[in-house]
C-alpha positions in Angstrom: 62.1 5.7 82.4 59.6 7.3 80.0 57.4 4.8 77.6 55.9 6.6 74.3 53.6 5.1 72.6 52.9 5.9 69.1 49.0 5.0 67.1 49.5 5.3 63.7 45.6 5.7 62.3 45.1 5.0 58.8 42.3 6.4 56.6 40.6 4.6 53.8 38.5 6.9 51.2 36.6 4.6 48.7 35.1 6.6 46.0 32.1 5.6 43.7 31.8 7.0 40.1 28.3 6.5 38.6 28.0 6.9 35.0 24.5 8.1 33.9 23.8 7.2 30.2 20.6 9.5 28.4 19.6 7.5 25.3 17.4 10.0 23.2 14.4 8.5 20.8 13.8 11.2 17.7 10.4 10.3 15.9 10.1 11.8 12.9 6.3 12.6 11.6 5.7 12.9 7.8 2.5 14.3 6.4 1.4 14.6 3.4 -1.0 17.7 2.3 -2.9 16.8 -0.7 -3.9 20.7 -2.9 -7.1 20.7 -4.2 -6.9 22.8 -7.5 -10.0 24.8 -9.0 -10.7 24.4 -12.4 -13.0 25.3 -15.6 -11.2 22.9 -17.6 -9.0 19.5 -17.9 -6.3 21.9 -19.6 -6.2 24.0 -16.5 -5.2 21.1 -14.7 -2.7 19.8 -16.9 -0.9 22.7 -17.1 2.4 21.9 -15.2 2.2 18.3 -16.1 2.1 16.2 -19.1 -1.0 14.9 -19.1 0.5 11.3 -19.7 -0.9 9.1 -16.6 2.5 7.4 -14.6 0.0 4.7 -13.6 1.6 5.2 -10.0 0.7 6.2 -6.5 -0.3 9.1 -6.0 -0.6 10.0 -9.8 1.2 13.3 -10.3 1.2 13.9 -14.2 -2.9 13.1 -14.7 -5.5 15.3 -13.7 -9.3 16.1 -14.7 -11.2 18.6 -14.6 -14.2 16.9 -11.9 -17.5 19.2 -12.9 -19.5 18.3 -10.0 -17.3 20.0 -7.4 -15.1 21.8 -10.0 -11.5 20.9 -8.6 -9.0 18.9 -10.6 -8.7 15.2 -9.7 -6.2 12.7 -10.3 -7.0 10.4 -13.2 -7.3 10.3 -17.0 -9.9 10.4 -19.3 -8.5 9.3 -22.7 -7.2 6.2 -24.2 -3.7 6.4 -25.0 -4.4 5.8 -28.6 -7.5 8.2 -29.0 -6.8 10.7 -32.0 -5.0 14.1 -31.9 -3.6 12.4 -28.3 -5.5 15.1 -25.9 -5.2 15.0 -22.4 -5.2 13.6 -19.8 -4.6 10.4 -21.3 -3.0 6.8 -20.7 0.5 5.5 -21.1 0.9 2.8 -23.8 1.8 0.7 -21.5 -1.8 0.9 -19.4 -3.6 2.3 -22.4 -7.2 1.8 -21.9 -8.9 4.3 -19.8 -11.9 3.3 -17.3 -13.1 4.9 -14.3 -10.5 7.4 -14.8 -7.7 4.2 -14.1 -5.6 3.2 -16.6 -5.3 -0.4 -17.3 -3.8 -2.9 -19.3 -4.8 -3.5 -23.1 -7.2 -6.2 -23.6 -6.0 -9.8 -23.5 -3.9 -9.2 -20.7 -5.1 -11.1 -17.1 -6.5 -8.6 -15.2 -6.7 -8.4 -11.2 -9.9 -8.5 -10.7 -10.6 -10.2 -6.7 -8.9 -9.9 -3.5 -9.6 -12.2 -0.7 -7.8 -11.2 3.2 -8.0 -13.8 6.1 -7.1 -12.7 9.5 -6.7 -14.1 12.7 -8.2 -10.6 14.6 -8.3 -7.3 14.6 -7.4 -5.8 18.1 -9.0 -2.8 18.9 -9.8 -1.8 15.5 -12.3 1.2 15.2 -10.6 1.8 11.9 -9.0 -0.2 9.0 -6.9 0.5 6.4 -4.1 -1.7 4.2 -1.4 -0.1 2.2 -0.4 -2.9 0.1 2.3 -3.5 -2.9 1.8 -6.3 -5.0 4.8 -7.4 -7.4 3.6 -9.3 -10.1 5.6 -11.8 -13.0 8.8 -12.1 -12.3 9.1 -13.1 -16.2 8.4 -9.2 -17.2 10.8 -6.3 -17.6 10.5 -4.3 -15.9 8.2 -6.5 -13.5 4.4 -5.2 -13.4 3.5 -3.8 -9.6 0.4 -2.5 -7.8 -0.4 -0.3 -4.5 -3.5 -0.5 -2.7 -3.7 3.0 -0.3 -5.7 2.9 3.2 -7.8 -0.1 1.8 -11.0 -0.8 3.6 -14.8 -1.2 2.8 -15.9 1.4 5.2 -19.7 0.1 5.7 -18.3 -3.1 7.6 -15.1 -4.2 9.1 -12.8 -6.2 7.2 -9.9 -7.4 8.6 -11.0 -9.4 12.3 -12.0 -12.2 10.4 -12.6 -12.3 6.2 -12.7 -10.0 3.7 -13.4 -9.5 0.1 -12.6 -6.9 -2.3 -14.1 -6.7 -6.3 -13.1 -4.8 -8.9 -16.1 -3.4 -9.9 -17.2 0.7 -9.8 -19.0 0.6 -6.9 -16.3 -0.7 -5.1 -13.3 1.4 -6.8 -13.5 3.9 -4.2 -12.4 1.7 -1.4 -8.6 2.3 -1.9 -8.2 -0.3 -4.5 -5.5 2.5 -6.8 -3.9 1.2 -9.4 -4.2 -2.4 -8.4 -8.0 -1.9 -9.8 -7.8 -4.2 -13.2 -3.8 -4.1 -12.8 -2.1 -6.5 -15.3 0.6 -8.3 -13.1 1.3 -11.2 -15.4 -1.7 -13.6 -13.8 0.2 -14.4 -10.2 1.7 -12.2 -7.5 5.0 -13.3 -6.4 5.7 -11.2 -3.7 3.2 -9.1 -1.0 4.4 -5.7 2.0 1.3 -5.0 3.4 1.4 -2.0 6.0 -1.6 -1.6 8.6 -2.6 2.2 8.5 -5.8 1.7 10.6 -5.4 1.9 14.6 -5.5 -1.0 17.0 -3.0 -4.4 15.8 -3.7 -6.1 12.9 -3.1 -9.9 12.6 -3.1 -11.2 8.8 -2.9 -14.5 7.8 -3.3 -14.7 4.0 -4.2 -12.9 0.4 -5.6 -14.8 -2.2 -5.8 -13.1 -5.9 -8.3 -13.9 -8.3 -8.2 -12.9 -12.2 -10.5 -12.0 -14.8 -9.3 -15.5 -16.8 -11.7 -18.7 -15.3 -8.5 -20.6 -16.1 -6.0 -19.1 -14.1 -4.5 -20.5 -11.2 -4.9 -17.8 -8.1 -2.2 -16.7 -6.1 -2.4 -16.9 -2.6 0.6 -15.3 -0.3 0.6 -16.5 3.6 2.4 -14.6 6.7 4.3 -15.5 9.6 1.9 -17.5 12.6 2.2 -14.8 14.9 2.3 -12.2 12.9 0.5 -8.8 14.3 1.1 -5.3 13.2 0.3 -2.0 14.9 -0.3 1.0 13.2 2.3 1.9 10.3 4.4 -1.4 10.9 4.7 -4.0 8.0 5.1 -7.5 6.7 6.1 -9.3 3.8 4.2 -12.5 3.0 5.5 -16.0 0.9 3.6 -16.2 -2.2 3.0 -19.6 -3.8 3.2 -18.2 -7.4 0.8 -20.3 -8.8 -1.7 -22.1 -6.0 -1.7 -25.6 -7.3 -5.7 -26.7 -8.5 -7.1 -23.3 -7.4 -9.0 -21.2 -9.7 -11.0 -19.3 -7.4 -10.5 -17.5 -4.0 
């Protein structure tokens, strides 16, 4: 008698697929070269432009002729009603000239004091606020202002409290076209953008006018809220701060 025995072996293969995933981050960089023009006279400068101040930021139909340096500069120099209308001049609708700005005709309430309160300033070796301030929302088309890099450089400015005039000497400090701007007499909405290095934390902006009488404005932003270099936030205005006539 012969006994067979039969093994029957069975083989298991497990296979494993791994999926890698490659997320790619594309930040795109944009700079801004600024051509400095040389120049005998304001026409030179005004020769591809109008001559007509946009009031806006950066100015690109305004230039001067600047005699201490001899390049053309941004600004105007004439009223917009001055006779024979030369340029560069204002707009009719910011028709008085000063400090090479154009502002608003007299009567109107000016800008004339802003007031920033922050809750620190991280690591912040420099400072700078690009800020725009919408104005009346009863105007057509409503009044606005920018600030650009804003920042008193002989002191620091935003750890703590700081105050900005709108006088010459202080012109230079990035105030723009918000120098004297005619928003209506209250700010209704605020994006402020933190070009300095370090992180930023506001916590308000109050906004003082040329009129004793006038309530001030005073926007607020979110507890908590801390920006790094080129991020933004919007603050809640209170149109009108209720008994307040001064920052």
């Amino acid at each position: 008698t012969t006994t067979t025995t039969t093994t029957t072996m069975t083989t298991t293969t497990t296979m494993t697929t791994t999926t890698t995933t490659t997320t790619t981050t594309t930040t795109t960089t944009t700079t801004t070269t600024t051509t400095r023009t040389k120049c005998k006279n304001h026409a030179e400068c005004n020769e591809f432009t109008t001559g007509v101040c946009t009031v806006s930021v950066p100015e690109t139909e305004c230039f001067y002729c600047d005699p201490a340096d001899g390049f053309c500069k941004p600004g105007c120099l004439n009223n917009a009603d001055t006779s024979f209308h030369p340029i560069p001049r204002c707009p009719t609708k910011a028709p008085d000239c000063k400090n090479f700005y154009c502002i608003a005709k007299s009567g109107s309430i000016l800008l004339t004091k802003m007031v920033f309160n922050s809750t620190g300033c991280e690591g912040c070796t420099t400072e700078g606020v690009n800020m725009t301030v919408m104005g009346s929302t009863d105007q057509v088309p409503m009044p606005q202002c920018q600030t650009v890099d804003l920042n008193n450089p002989a002191s620091l400015n935003f750890n703590n409290s700081a105050t900005f005039v709108a006088i010459a000497a202080e012109q230079a400090f990035g105030w723009e076209n918000c120098y004297l701007a005619a928003l209506g007499g209250y700010v209704s909405a605020v994006t402020v953008v933190w070009t300095g290095d370090g992180k930023w934390s506001p916590q308000s902006i109050c906004y003082d006018w040329d009129n004793d009488s006038q309530a001030v404005s005073i926007c607020t932003f979110d507890v908590g809220t801390t920006l790094a270099h080129g991020q933004s936030a919007n603050g809640t205005c209170a149109v009108k701060a209720r008994g307040r006539t001064s920052c």
